[in-house]
N, C-alpha and C positions, 0 to 999 in steps of 0.2 A: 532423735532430735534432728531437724531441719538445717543441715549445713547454709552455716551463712557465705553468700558470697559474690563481695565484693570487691571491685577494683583496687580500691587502697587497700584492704585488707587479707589482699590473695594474698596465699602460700608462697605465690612463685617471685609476684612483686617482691614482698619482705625478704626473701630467700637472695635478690639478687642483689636488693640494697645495701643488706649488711656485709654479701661477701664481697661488693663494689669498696665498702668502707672498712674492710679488713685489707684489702689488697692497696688500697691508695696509704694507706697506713703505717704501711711496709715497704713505702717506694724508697726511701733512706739507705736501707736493710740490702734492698734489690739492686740499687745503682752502684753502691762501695764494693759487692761482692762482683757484679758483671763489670765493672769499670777496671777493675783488678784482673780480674780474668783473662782479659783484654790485652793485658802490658807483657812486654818481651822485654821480662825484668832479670837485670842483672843481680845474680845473690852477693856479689861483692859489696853491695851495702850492705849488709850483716856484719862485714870484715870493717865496715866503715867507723873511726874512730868517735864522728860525730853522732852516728845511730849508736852507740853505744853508751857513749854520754849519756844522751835524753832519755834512755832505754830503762841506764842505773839512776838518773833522777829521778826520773818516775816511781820507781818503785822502792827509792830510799822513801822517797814522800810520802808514797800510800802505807810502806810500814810505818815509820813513825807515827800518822795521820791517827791509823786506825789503833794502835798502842795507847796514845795520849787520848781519842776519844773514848774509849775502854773505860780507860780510869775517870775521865771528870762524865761520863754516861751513869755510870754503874753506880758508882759510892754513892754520890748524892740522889740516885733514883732507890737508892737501898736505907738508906737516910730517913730520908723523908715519908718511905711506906712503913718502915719496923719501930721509928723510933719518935718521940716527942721530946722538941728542943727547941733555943730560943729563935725564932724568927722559922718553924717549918712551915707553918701555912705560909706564910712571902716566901719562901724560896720555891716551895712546890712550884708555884706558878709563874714568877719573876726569871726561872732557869729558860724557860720555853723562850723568851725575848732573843737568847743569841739569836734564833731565827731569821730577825730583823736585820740581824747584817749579815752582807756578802763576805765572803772571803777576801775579795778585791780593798771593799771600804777598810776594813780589818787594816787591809796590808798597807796602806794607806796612812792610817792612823800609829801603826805600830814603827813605818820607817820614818816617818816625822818626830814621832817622840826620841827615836836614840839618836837622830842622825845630828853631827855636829853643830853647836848652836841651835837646836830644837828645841821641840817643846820639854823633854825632860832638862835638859838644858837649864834653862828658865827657871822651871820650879826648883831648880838646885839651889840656882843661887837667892830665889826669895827665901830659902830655909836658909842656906849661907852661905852668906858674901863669900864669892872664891873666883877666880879667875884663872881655876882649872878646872872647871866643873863637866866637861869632856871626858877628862880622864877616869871618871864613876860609872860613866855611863857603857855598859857592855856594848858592843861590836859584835851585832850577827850575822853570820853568812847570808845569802839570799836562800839556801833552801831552808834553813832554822827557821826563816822568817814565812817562807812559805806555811811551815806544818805548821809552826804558830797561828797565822790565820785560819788554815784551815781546821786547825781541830778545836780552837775556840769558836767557830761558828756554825761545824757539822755534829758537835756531841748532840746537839739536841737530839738529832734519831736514835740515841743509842738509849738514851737518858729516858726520854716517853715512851720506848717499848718497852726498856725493862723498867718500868714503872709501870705498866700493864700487865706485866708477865708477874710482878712480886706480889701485886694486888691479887692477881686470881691466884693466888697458889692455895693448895686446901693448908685451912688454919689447922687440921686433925692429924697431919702428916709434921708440920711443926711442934703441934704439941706432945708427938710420939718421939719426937728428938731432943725437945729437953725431957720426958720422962729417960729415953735411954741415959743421960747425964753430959749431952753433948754440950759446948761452950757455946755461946755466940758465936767467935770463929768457925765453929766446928761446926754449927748449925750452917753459917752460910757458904762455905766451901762444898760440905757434903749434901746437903738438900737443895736452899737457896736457889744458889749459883747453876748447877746444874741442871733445876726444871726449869730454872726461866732462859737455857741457851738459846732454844727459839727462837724467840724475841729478841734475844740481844744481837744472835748471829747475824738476824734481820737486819738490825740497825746500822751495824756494823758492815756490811753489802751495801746499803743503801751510804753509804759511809763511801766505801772504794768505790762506787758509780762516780759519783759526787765529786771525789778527790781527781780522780783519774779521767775527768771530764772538764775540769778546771782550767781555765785561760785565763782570767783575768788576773790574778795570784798571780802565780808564774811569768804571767807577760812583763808585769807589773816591776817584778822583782829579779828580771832578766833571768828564769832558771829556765836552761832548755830540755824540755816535756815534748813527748809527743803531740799535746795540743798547742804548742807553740809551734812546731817545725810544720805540723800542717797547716798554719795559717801561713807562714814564712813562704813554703813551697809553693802555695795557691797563688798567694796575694804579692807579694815579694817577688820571687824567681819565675814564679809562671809555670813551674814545674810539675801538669795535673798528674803524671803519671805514680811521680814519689806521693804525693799528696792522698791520692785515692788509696794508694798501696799503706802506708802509712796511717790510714783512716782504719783501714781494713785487720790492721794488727791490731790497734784501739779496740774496735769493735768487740777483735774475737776478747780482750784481756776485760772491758766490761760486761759483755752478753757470761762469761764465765760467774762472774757475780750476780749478774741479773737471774741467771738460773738454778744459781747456789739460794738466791733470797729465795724464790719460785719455791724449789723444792722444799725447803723449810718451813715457808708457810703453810702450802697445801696441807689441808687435816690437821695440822699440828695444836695437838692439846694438850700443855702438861702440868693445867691447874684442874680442880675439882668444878665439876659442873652443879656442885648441887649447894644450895643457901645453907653454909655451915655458922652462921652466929659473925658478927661484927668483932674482928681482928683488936686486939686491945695493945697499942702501941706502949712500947717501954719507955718511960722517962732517964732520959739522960742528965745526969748530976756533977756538978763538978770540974776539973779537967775535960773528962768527955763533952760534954755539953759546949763548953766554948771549944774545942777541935772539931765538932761538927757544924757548929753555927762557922767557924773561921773558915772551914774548908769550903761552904756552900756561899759565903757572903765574897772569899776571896775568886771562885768562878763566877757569881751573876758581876763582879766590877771586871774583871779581865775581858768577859765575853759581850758585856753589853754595857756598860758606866764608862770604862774606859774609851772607846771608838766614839761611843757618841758623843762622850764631854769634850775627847780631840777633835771634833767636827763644829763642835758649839761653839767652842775658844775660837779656832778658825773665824768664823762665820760674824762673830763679834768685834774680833779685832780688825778683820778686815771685811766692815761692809761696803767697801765701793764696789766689791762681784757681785753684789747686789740691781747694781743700776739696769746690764743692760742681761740679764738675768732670764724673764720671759717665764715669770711663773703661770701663769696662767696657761700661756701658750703646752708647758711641759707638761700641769695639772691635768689639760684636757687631753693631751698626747696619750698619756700614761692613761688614762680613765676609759679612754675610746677604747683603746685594744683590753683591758681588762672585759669590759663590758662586753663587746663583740664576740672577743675568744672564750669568752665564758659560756654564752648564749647558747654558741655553735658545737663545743664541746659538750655541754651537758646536755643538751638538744640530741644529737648523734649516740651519746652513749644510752639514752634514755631508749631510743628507737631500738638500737642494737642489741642491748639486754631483754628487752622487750619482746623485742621477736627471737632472740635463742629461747626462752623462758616457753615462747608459746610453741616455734620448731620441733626444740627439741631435735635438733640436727648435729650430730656426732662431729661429721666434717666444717660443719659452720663454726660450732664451740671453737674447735681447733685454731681457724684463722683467726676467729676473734679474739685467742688468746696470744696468737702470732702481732695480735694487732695494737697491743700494750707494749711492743720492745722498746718503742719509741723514746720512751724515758730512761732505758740504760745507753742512750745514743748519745754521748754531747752534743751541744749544741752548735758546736764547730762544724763536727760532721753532717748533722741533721742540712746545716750551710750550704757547703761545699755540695751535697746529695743534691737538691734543690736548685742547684746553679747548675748540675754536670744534667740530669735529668732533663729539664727545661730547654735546654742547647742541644742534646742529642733531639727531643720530639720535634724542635723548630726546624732541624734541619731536614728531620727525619720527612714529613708534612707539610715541610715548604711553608710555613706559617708561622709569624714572630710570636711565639706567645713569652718568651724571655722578658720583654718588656711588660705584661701582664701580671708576672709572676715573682720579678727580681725588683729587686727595688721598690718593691709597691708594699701595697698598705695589705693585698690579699693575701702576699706572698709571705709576707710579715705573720699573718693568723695561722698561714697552713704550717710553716714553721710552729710555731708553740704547737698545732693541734697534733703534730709530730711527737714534739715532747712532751706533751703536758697530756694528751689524748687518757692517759693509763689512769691520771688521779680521776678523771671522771667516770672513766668505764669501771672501775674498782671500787669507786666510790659507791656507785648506782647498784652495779652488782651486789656489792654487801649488803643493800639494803632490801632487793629483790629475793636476795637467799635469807631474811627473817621473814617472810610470806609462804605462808604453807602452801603446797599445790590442791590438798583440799578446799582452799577457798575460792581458787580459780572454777573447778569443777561444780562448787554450788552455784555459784556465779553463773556457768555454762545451765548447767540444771533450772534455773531460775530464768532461763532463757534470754539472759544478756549475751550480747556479740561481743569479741573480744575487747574491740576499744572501748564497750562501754563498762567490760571487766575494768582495763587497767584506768578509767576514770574513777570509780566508785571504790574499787578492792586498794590497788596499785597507788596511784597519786596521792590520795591520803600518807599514807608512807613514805612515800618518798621524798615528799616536799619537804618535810621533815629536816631531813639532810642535804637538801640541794643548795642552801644558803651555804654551809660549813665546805662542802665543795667550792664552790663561787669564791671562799676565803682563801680556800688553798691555791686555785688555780690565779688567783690576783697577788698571790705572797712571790709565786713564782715567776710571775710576770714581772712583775715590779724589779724583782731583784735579776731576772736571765740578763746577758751579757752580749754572749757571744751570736747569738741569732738576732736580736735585733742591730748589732754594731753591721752585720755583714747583709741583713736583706732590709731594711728598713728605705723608706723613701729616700728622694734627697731631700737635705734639708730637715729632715722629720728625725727630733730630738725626744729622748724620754729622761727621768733621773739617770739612769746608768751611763748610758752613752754619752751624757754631759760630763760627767765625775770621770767616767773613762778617759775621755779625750783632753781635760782640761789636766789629768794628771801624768797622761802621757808625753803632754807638753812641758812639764815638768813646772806646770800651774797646781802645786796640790795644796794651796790655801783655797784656789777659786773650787777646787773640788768639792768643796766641806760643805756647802750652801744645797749644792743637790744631793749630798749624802744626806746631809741634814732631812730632806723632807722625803725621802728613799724609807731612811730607816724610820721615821714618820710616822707614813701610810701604811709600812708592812707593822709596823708595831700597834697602831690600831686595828690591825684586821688583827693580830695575833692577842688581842685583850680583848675582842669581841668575838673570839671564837674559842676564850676559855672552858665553858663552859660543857664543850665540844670533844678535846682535849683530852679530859678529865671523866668523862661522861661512863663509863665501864667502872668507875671506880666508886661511886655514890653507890 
């Protein structure tokens, strides 16, 4: 056959684009580890009482975080696959909503309601009159309050894998366990639980990413974390040296997770591949029945009824933060960079898959998998990286591109495509690897050129899925925090950074009006992409 060959579609072009866009991908990665390198760092910070502090909050947080989402993950994704009871079809799907809120809103909602004369306040005494209705109300520490937020509104990872993992399990290996004379208990301890570790350990990584990346929580609720001290250091003290050093401990304590999830997923199967007959759920009778309906209807109110009714009441009792508000203005803020960062993401990962798929380049695969760390990065860091990088080139080239980069509306997308880069290249890929490479080859045989393979073979497929992408990468947009607070224009508001700053003001009634349409937007993209979700399990 007649090699085709053209400009756009050489080897060496495609070859340099994706490892251009693998290496830009990883400037985050590059900057915190040479920035560090760099520092004639004294180790008496280790000896330091205040790096020791943040060190054991951190990681009191991430234990608890990942314990408490364990449990409201696991039970109710165990629930709702084995068993029939009253209200499972709504909980199945209604669980997925914590989604819709941040951890920050959370924290928000939950220190209004106990704090003196608050919202739980209130409702005390409309049940009854008492004019000590303070003294009911529990007294949480700030880190309590943290992993409160945080594990009511990050169980969803743990909860949707292992409700993928329960689904595929072979129904034959179950039924081999009650013939042995195993309990329920017994069945889900000894089989259950352990073929779907996978998935769950997945969840649970993506869980401590998440936790251990968190700034607005923490800020919020004055607990000092490593993501708080290096915004302190940066922005506060001026101090880049602690700051990048400080980043770089971060990093390695996430990337250890991000490559714990890594290693778990790759190949990992430990359901039956083959159509063994429709699973026949057990009815729950009785006691049981209300303890599973109670445990599943008491997480969809704590993780999603409760934050949002404290944002509503807000919003109602006091509309004059209404007036000078600027919804429109926000609507379109928040819309524009959904839409642009999406384009450009799925745009990139589409070429980039694309041309590994047609490569087939051993070393190329490699960066390009270097080129998804992006998301076990916080967004703090992803920041800081973006600002320290930009100021060394400018100085470096005698050329301001700082101003091009920092505060700008560019700078704002190359940010997320930092972070958020992974859901689309992961996305695309998965959808690349259900495409046999014998169809490429007839394709080739049939005398089509590449691009006009991956229009007729490829596109068809993948279009598929590129909506459901678009939803995830706009969920996360809508709710990140810390990258847009730190590169965003001036002037240039979105939901969070209104709610951010109006509650740092220690305005957190005016908060509730952009929470309100926060949780919103993320909650209609997360009810129109149920069906997505759920999709492996039909």
């Amino acid at each position: 056959m007649k090699k085709i060959n053209q400009p756009f579609y050489s080897t060496n072009f495609t070859f340099y684009i994706i490892f251009c866009v693998s290496i830009i991908s990883i400037i985050p990665l590059f900057t915190i580890i040479i920035n560090s390198s760099i520092i004639d760092f004294d180790f008496t910070l280790f000896k330091n009482s205040q790096f020791l502090e943040y060190t054991k909050n951190s990681l009191v947080i991430l234990f608890f975080v990942l314990f408490l989402t364990f449990v409201f993950g696991v039970i109710p994704a165990y629930l709702v696959t084995f068993y029939n009871f009253f209200g499972v079809k709504f909980f199945k799907y209604s669980l997925i909503l914590s989604f819709a809120i941040p951890p920050y809103i959370f924290g928000y909602s939950l220190s209004a309601f106990f704090e003196n004369f608050g919202s739980g306040y209130t409702l005390i005494n409309l049940i009854w009159d008492t004019n000590n209705a303070n003294s009911y109300l529990p007294n949480f520490s700030p880190i309590v309050n943290s992993v409160l937020s945080l594990s009511f509104t990050l169980y969803g990872y743990v909860y949707l894998l292992s409700t993928t993992s329960f689904v595929g399990q072979s129904v034959n290996l179950l039924d081999l366990g009650k013939s042995l004379g195993f309990s329920s208990y017994q069945r889900f301890f000894k089989i259950i639980l352990p073929c779907a570790r996978p998935g769950i350990f997945i969840g649970l990584s993506l869980v401590a990413m998440e936790t251990l990346s968190d700034f607005g929580t923490v800020s919020y609720f004055g607990v000092s974390t490593f993501t708080t001290e290096i915004y302190n250091s940066w922005f506060i003290f001026d101090d880049l040296n602690t700051s990048n050093f400080l980043s770089l401990l971060l990093l390695v304590f996430v990337l250890f997770f991000f490559i714990v999830e890594s290693y778990l997923r790759k190949d990992s199967r430990f359901h039956s591949l083959k159509n063994e007959g429709k699973r026949k759920k057990q009815a729950l009778k009785g006691t049981k029945n209300f303890l599973a309906t109670a445990f599943c209807l008491c997480l969809f109110f704590f993780s999603f009824v409760f934050p949002f009714s404290q944002m509503l009441y807000w919003s109602i009792k006091f509309p004059e933060y209404l007036e000078n508000f600027e919804i429109l203005k926000l609507n379109l803020n928040t819309f524009l960079l959904i839409f642009f960062t999406s384009f450009f993401l799925i745009s990139v990962a589409i070429f980039t898959n694309f041309g590994n798929r047609v490569l087939k380049n051993r070393f190329l695969s490699f960066f390009s998998s270097l080129s998804i760390s992006g998301y076990a990065i916080p967004g703090i860091i992803i920041s800081v990286s973006i600002i320290s990088f930009f100021s060394l080139i400018s100085s470096l080239i005698n050329f301001d591109l700082k101003t091009i980069f920092i505060g700008s509306f560019y700078g704002l997308i190359l940010g997320y495509f930092f972070r958020f880069y992974s859901i689309a290249y992961n996305g695309i890929k998965s959808n690349f690897l259900k495409i046999n490479f014998s169809l490429d080859e007839s394709s080739y045989l049939m005398g089509f050129d590449k691009f006009k393979t991956f229009s007729i073979v490829h596109w068809p497929i993948l279009k598929k899925n590129i909506f459901f992408i678009f939803i995830l990468i706009a969920i996360e947009i809508i709710k990140e925090l810390p990258i847009t607070l730190i590169l965003r224009p001036f002037n240039f508001e979105t939901f969070s950074t209104r709610a951010y700053n109006f509650a740092t003001q220690d305005l957190i009634e005016a908060a509730a009006i952009p929470s309100i349409f926060l949780i919103f937007w993320a909650s209609i993209f997360i009810l129109i992409s149920f069906k997505y979700f759920f999709q492996d399990n039909k």
